[in-house]
N, C-alpha and C positions, 0 to 999 in steps of 0.2 A: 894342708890346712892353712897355714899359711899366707900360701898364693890365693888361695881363695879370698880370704880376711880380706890382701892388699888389691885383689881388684873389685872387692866391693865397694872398699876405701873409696879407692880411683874415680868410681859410678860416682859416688854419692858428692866428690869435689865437681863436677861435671852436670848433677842437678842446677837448675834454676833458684835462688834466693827469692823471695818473697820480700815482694813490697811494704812498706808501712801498710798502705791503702788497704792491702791483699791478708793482711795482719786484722788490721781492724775488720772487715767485712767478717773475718774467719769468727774473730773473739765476740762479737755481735751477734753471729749464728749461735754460736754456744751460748750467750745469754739469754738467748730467745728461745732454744732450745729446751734450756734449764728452767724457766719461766713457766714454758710449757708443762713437764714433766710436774712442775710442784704443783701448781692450780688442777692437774690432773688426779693426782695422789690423794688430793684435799678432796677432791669431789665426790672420787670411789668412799676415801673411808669416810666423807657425811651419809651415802648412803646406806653404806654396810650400817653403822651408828644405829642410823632413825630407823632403816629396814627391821632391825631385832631388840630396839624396842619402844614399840607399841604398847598403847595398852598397859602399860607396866604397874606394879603397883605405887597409890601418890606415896611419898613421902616426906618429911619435915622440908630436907636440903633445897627439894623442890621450888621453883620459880611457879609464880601462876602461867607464865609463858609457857615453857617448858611442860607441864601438864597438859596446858591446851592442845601442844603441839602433838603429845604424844599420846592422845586420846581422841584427834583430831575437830575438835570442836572450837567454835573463836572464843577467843580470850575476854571478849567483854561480856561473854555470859559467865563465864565465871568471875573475875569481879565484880560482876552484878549480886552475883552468889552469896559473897562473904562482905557485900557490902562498901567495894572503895569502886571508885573512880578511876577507869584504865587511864594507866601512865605508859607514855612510851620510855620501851625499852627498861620497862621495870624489875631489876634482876632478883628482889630479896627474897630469900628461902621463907617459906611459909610460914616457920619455926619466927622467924622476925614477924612476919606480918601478923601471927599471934601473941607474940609476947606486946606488938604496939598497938591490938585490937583488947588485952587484958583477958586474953579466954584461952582454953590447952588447942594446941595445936589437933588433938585427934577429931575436936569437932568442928574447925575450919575443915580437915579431911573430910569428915561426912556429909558437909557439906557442898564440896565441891565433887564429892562422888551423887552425890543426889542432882545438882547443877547439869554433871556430864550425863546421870542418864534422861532429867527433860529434853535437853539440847541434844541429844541421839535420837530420840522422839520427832523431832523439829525437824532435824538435819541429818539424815545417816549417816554414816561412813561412806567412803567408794569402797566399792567390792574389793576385796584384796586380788593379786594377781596369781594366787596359788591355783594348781589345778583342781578342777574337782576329786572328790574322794575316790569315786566307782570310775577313773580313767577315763571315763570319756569326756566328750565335748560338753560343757550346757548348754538347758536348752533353750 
């Protein structure tokens, strides 16, 4: 066992050293590499995310964005809805935008459920990508 150890030893004095240059190139792949893997990771689980749920029921926490998004309808029909002025990138939970409109939050909800089903009237959904029920193809 050993003899074995001391001439793999022996191989490995007998390897080639790496360059700085050949250092750098290596540690730059691994960045890039790394880079890659995480923009990847991010992407799979936005779509797992938005894939299941759809549709969902609104609630307070809720963004007007975020509703829109996941009811698919644009966002300036619902502000139209409840009455503001689309702002970019407006993140406050509905629960805020009623407490600064002075009315209960459940009936800015009904409202923006009445809002989302005009704008489905107007604008449908896209078909979702599931198969149909009875296996086969549609037609």
């Amino acid at each position: 066992m050993w003899a074995i150890l001391l001439k793999l030893l022996g191989k490995r004095s007998k390897m080639r050293r790496l360059s700085w240059q050949q250092w750098l190139v290596a540690l730059a792949f691994l960045l890039a590499l790394s880079v890659t893997a995480l923009f990847g990771l991010r992407t799979v689980r936005r779509a797992i995310y938005w894939h299941s749920h759809r549709d969902e029921p609104i609630r307070p926490w809720m963004s007007v964005p975020y509703v829109a998004h996941s009811y698919r309808v644009p966002p300036h029909l619902l502000y139209k809805a409840i009455g503001l002025t689309p702002v970019p990138h407006d993140r406050r939970p509905l629960r805020l935008i009623a407490r600064e409109q002075n009315r209960p939050v459940e009936q800015l909800i009904v409202e923006l459920q009445e809002a989302i089903v005009h704008a489905r009237q107007s604008f449908p959904p896209p078909p979702s990508a599931a198969p149909p029920p009875h296996g086969g193809t549609p037609p």
